[in-house]
N, C-alpha and C positions, 0 to 999 in steps of 0.2 A: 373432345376438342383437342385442339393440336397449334401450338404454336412454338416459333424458331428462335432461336437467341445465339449470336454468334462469338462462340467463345474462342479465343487462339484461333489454331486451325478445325475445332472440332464444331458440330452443329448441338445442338439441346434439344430435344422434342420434350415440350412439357406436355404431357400425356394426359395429367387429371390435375384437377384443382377440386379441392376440398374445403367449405368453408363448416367451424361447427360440427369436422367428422361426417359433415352431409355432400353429395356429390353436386358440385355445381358444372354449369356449362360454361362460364368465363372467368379471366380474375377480375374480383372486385374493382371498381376506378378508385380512385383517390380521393376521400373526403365521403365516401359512403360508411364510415363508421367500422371497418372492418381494420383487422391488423394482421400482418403477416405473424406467423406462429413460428414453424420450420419447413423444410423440405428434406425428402428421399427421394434421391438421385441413384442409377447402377453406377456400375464401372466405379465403386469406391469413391467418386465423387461426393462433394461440397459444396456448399453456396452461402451468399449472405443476402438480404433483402438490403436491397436502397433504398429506404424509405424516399428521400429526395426526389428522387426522379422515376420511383416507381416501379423497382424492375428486380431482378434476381439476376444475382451476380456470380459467375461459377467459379470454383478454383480446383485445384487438385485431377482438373481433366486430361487425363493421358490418353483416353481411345473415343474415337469420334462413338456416335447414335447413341448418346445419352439420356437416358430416361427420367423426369424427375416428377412427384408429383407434388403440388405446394399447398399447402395451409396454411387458413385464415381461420382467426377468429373473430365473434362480433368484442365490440367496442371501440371506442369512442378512438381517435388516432390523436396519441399526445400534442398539446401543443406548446410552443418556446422550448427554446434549448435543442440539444442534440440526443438523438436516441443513443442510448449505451455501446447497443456492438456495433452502430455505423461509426463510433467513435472509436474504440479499438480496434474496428476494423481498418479505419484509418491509417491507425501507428502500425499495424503489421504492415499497410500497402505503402506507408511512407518510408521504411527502410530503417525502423526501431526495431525488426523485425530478429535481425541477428542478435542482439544483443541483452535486449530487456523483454522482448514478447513473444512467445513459440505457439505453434499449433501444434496441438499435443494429439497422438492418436493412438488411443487409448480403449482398447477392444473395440466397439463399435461408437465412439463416442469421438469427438474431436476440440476437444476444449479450447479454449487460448488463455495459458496463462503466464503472468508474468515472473521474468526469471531475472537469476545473479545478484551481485550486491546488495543492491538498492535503484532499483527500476522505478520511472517515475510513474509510480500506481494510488499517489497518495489522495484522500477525498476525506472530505467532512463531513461526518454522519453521528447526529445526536447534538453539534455543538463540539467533536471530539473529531483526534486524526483516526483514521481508517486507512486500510491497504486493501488493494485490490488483489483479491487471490486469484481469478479469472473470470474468465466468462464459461460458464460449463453448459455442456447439454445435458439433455434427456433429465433434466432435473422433476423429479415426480411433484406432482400436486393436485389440489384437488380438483383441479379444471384437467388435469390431464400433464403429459411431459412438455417441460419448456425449455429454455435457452433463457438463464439468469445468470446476473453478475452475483460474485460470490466475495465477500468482504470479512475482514479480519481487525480486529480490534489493536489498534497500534501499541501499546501500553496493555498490559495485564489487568485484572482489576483488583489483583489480589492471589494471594498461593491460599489453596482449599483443596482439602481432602478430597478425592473421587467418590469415593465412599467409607461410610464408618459401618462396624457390626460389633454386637457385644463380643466377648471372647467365646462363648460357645459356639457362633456360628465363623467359620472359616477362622476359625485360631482368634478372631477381632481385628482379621485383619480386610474385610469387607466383604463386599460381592462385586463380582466383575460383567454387571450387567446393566448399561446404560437407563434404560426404563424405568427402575428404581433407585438408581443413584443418589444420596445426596445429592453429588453437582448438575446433574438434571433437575431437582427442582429449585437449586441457586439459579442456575438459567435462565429455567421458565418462571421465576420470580423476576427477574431482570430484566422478562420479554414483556412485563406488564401482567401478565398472568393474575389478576386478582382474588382468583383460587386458591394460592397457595399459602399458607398459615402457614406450615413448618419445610425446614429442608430436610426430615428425615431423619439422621440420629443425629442432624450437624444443626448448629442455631444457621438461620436464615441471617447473611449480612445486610446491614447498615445503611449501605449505599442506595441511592435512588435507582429508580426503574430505568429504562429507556423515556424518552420524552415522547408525547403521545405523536408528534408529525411525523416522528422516528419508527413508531411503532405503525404508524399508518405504512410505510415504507418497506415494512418487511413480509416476505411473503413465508406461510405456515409450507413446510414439504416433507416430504420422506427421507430423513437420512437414514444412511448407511452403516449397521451398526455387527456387521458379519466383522469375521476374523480369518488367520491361515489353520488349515485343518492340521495344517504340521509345520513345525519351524524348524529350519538351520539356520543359525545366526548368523553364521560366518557366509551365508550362500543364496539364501534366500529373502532376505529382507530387503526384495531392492526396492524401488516403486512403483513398478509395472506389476512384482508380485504382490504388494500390498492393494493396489488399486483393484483385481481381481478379489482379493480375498476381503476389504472391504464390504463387495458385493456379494460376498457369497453366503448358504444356510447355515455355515458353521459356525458355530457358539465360541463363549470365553470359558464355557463349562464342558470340558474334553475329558475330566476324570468321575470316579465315580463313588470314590470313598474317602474317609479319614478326615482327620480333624482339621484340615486347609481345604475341605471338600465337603464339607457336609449339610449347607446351604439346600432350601428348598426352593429358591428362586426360579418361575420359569424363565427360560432365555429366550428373547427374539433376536432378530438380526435384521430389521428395520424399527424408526421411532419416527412418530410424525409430531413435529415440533415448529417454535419459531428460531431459537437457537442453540445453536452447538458451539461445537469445538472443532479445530481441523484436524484432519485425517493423517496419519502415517505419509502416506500416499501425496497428499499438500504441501510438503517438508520436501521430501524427497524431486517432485517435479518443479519446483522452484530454485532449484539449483542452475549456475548456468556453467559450470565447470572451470576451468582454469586451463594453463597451460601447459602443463603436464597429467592432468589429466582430463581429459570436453566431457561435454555435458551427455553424448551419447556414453562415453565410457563410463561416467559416474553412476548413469541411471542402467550400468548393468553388474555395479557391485552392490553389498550388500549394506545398507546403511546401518549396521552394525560394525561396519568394518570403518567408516568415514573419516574417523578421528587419527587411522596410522598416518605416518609421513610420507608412505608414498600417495593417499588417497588425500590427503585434507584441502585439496585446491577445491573437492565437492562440499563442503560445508563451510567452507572459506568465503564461497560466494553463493549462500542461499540467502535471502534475503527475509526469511522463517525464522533463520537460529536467534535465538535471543542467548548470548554468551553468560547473560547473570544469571541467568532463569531456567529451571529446568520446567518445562511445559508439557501440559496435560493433553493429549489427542484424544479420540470419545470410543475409541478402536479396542475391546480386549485383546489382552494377549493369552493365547494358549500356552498351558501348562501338563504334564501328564499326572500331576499331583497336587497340583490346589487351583481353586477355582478366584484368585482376586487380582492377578497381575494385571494392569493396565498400560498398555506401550504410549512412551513420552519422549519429547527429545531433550537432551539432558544439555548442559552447557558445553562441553566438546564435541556438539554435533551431531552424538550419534542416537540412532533409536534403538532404545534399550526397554526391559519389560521393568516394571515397581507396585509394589502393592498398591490397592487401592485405599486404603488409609493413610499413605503418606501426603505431605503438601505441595503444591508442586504450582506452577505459574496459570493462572486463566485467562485465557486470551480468547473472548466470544468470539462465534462466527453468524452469519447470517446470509441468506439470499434473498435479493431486494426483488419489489414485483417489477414485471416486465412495463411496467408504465413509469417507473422513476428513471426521469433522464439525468443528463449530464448541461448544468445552466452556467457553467463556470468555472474558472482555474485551469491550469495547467498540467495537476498528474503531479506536480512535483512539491519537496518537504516546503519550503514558504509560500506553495501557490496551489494547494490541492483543489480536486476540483469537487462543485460544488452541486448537488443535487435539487431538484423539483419533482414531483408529482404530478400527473395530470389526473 
């Protein structure tokens, strides 16, 4: 099937429609229970679904005979409130666009997240403030890759070890491998997880779980728990290089001897979870630059380097840094001689690598399912907005 959409000067041939991964011959109508999922487009094209009026909406087209094909999946089509990325997509088409929200293009991915200062990203989730770290694609799960909003916890819940180990293994000073972390199973204690009796060599805190409408809310996915297979601090640590190595097979276990090394941990470089922590990568693209140095320039130094005076307009206006707090990201760092360092952002800014036994700020993350909208508020700190469930 073959139908036309007229974008700028350029035409759309949507060539297939997939509902369920299965080939259909039209798109779904409206109110048959189905939901748009995503689309691939050529010609490096994008798009967003209107849920309102039904349609796919193109952007980023530069060369006419565009090819895109769209998927649905079955269920039920939210109702009240406003769907999440017709609401962001909103603020970028409204002209918030320079300032507080970027589409970020990020290997094959094109996020939108919000940047500088204090962008009005703020929402109530659990009974508590939250910030909106974006809206990301290709986010994995077990229905397959989606398009979710990605939230960060406003307020820390506490400074906690990454992980602890007696002194014979890695000197005592942990292991640098997410899956077995202490603070992974702080987390997924936190996520409601009623499996969890201990955190590991660390006592389990105090604090209540998530609230269960909360925890209906959140959706289980694959992070990203790869690292750089080689560092230069001074050159390499920017956020394009980190968001790459994020995603990649290399470990936080790059050595192979000695008493910082001598752990028998396997390492992965994916963990399927309900919450984490943000990424190197998170820090770094929420910056929205200054005036002596934009935000293209910052995100091509090295955020090791952030805190000199000629760079600090990038971390001046990330709206990530927390200045009291040095904070834990879930990202090992390599080392060529011990296996525990874990990359964090310290209070001046910059990412730097710390063992995994020291303490450092927790600020959960989470991505919400594609059926929690937006019934409320404004985005901003006395008006955040406020969520539903369908």
């Amino acid at each position: 099937m073959e139908g036309k959409i007229q974008v700028n000067s350029g035409d759309v041939s949507i060539v297939a429609v997939k509902i369920d991964n299965q080939d259909a011959t039209s798109i779904p109508k409206k109110g048959e229970g189905k939901r748009f999922d995503h689309a691939e487009c050529t010609n490096g094209a994008t798009g967003n679904w209107d849920s309102t009026n039904w349609r796919f909406l193109l952007s980023g087209l530069e060369e006419t005979k565009t090819k895109c094909t769209l998927y649905f999946l079955t269920g039920e089509e939210p109702v009240g409130g406003t769907e999440i990325e017709d609401k962001i997509q909103d603020l970028v088409n409204g002209g918030i666009y320079a300032d507080q929200i970027y589409y970020e293009q990020e290997g094959e991915d094109n996020n939108i997240r919000f940047i500088g200062p204090d962008p009005d990203n703020y929402v109530t989730f659990n009974g508590e403030t939250w910030r909106i770290i974006g809206l990301m694609e290709n986010v994995q799960t077990k229905s397959g890759k989606q398009r979710l909003l990605k939230i960060i916890r406003k307020d820390s819940l506490g400074t906690y070890n990454w992980d602890d180990s007696s002194s014979e293994i890695n000197s005592g000073y942990g292991v640098n491998e997410w899956s077995q972390a202490d603070l992974m199973y702080v987390l997924k204690k936190y996520s409601g997880d009623a499996t969890v009796s201990t955190c590991g060599d660390s006592s389990c805190p105090s604090w209540t779980a998530l609230k269960s409408d909360a925890q209906n809310m959140v959706e289980e996915v694959t992070w990203n728990t790869g690292t750089a297979d080689t560092i230069s601090w001074t050159t390499s640590i920017t956020p394009g290089y980190m968001y790459s190595a994020e995603r990649s097979t290399a470990n936080g276990k790059q050595c192979t001897n000695g008493s910082y090394c001598n752990d028998q941990v396997d390492r992965q470089t994916t963990w399927e979870g309900k919450v984490g922590l943000m990424y190197p990568s998170d820090y770094g693209f929420a910056t929205s630059g200054g005036q002596l140095k934009k935000r293209k320039q910052c995100l091509e130094i090295s955020m090791y380097s952030w805190n000199s005076s000629a760079n600090n307009y990038c971390y001046q206006n990330d709206w990530l840094l927390d200045s009291s707090n040095t904070q834990w990201t879930m990202t090992p760092a390599p080392h060529s001689s011990n296996a525990f360092y874990v990359f964090h952002v310290n209070t001046g800014g910059i990412v730097n690598n710390r063992s995994a036994d020291s303490a450092s700020a927790v600020r959960p993350v989470v991505y919400l399912k594609s059926n929690v909208k937006i019934n409320g508020g404004e985005g901003t700190s006395s008006s955040p907005y406020t969520l539903t469930i369908s």
